[in-house]
C-alpha positions in Angstrom: 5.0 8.6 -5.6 8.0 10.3 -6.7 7.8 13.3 -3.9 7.9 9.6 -1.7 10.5 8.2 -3.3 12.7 11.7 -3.5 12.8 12.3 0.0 13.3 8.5 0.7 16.7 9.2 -1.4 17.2 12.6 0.6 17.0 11.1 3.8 19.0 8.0 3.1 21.9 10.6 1.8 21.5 12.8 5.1 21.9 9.6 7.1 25.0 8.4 5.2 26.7 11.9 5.3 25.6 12.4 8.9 27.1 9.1 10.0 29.9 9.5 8.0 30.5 12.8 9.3 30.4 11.4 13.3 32.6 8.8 12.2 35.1 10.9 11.1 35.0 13.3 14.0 35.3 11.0 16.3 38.0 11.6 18.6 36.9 10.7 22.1 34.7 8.1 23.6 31.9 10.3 23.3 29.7 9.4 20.6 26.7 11.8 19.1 24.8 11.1 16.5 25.6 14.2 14.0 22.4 16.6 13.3 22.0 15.4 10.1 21.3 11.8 10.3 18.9 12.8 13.4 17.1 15.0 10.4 17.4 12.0 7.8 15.9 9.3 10.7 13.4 12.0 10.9 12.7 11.8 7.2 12.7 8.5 7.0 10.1 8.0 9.6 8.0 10.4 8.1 7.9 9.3 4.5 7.7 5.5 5.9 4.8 6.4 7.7 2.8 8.5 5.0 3.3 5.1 2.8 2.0 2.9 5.3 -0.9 5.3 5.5 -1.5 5.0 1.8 -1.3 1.6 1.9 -4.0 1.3 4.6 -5.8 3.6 2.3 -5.4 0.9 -0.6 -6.1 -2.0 1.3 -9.6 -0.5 2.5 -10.5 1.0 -0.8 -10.3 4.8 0.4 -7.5 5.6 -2.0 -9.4 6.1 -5.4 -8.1 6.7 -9.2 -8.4 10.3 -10.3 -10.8 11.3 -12.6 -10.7 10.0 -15.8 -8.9 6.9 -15.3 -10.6 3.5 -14.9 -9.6 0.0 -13.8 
């Protein structure tokens, strides 16, 4: 949960600097999406997609408590 949640936080803050960062540069009518926020989308995706997998995994009962912990 926290690994989730800390690269949740680092791709939301690569997103906002790579967006800031076209933003700023922007001095034609050319607009690219700076490295960074591709990296952060990228992120994003990745860690949205390993919690809908472990939600799946909840819902069907394949996600179990460790050892030693009980209901």
């Amino acid at each position: 949960g926290f690994i989730q949640l800390g690269l949740s936080l680092l791709g939301t803050v690569l997103v906002i600097v790579g967006l800031a960062s076209t933003v700023a540069a922007t001095t034609t009518t050319t607009v690219t999406i700076a490295g960074t926020a591709i990296a952060g989308y990228v992120l994003l995706l990745g860690v949205g997609l390993w919690a809908f997998i472990d939600f799946i995994r909840i819902l069907t009962g394949g996600l179990a408590p460790e050892e030693g912990f009980s209901d």
